[in-house]
ZAMARGU-4260 file (C-alpha; in steps of 0.2 Angstrom, whole numbers, plus 5000, padded with zeros to 4 digits):
<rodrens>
0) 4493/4878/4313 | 4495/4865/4323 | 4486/4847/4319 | 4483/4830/4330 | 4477/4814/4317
5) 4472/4801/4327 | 4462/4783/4323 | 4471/4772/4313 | 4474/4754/4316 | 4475/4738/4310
10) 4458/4730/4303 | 4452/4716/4292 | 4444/4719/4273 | 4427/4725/4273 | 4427/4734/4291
15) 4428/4752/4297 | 4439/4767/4304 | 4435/4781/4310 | 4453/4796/4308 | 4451/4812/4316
20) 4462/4827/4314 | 4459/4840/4327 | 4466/4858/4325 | 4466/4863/4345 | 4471/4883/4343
25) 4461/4888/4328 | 4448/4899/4331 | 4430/4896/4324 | 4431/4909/4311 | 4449/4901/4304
30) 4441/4885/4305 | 4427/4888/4292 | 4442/4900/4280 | 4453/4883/4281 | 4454/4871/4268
35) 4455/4853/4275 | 4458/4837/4268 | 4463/4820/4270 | 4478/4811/4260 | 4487/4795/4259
40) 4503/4788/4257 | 4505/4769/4252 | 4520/4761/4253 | 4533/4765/4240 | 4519/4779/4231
45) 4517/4797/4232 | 4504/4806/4243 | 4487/4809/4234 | 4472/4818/4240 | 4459/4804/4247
50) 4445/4818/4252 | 4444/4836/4256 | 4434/4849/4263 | 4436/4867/4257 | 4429/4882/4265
55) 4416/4885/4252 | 4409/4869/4259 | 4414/4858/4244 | 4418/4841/4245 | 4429/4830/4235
60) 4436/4811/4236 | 4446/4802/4226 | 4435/4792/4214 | 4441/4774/4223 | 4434/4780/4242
65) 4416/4787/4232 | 4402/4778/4243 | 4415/4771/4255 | 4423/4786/4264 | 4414/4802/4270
70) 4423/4819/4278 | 4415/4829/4291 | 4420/4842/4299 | 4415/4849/4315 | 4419/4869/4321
75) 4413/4866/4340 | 4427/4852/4342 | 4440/4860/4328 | 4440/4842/4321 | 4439/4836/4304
80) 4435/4819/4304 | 4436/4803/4290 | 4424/4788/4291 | 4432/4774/4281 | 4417/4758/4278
85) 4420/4745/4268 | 4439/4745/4269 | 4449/4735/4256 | 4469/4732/4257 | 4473/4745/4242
90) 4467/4757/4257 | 4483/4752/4267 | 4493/4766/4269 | 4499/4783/4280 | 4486/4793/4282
95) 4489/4813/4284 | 4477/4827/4288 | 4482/4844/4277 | 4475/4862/4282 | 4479/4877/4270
100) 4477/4894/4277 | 4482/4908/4265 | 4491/4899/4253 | 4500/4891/4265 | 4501/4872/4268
105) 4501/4863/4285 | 4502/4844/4289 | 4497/4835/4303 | 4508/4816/4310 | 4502/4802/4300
110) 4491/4789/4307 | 4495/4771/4298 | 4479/4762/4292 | 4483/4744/4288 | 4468/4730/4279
115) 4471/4715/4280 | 4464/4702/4268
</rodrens>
């Protein structure tokens, strides 16, 4: 599986991005079996999970993005998309799109997200 992350950027506190991970050779049906999410990596810490999408349609964020982020996804486009408002600077960091298909993980490139104060 084969994912693109595109978006990220450089902003000041309190303003918005908009990351997109496109999966260009899944198939609709795949699309809507796949478990997508959205992680970050900051400086000197592990990955964690900052929203997902699972094929059953649920939806999860970690508790600091609640009323800030919102994941979409889109089957016509094969994109899964993050809106990030409201930004702060703990929000600085690597940002990864993850897939699971099977039991099987897959990771898309990174795309650095940096807030400045």
């Amino acid at each position: 599986v084969q994912l693109q992350a595109s978006g990220g950027g450089l902003v000041q506190a309190g303003g918005s991005l908009r990351l997109s991970c496109k999966a260009p050779r899944m198939i609709t049906s795949t699309f809507w079996a796949t478990d997508f999410g959205w992680y970050r990596q900051a400086p000197g810490k592990q990955r964690d999970m900052v929203a997902s999408f699972n094929r059953d349609g649920k939806i999860s964020y970690e508790d600091s993005v609640k009323g800030r982020f919102i994941i979409s996804r889109d089957s016509s486009k094969k994109t899964v998309s993050l809106q990030m408002d409201s930004l702060k600077t703990e929000d600085t960091g690597v940002y990864y799109c993850h897939a699971r298909q099977s039991g099987v993980d897959y990771w898309g490139e990174g795309t650095q997200v940096t807030v400045s104060s």
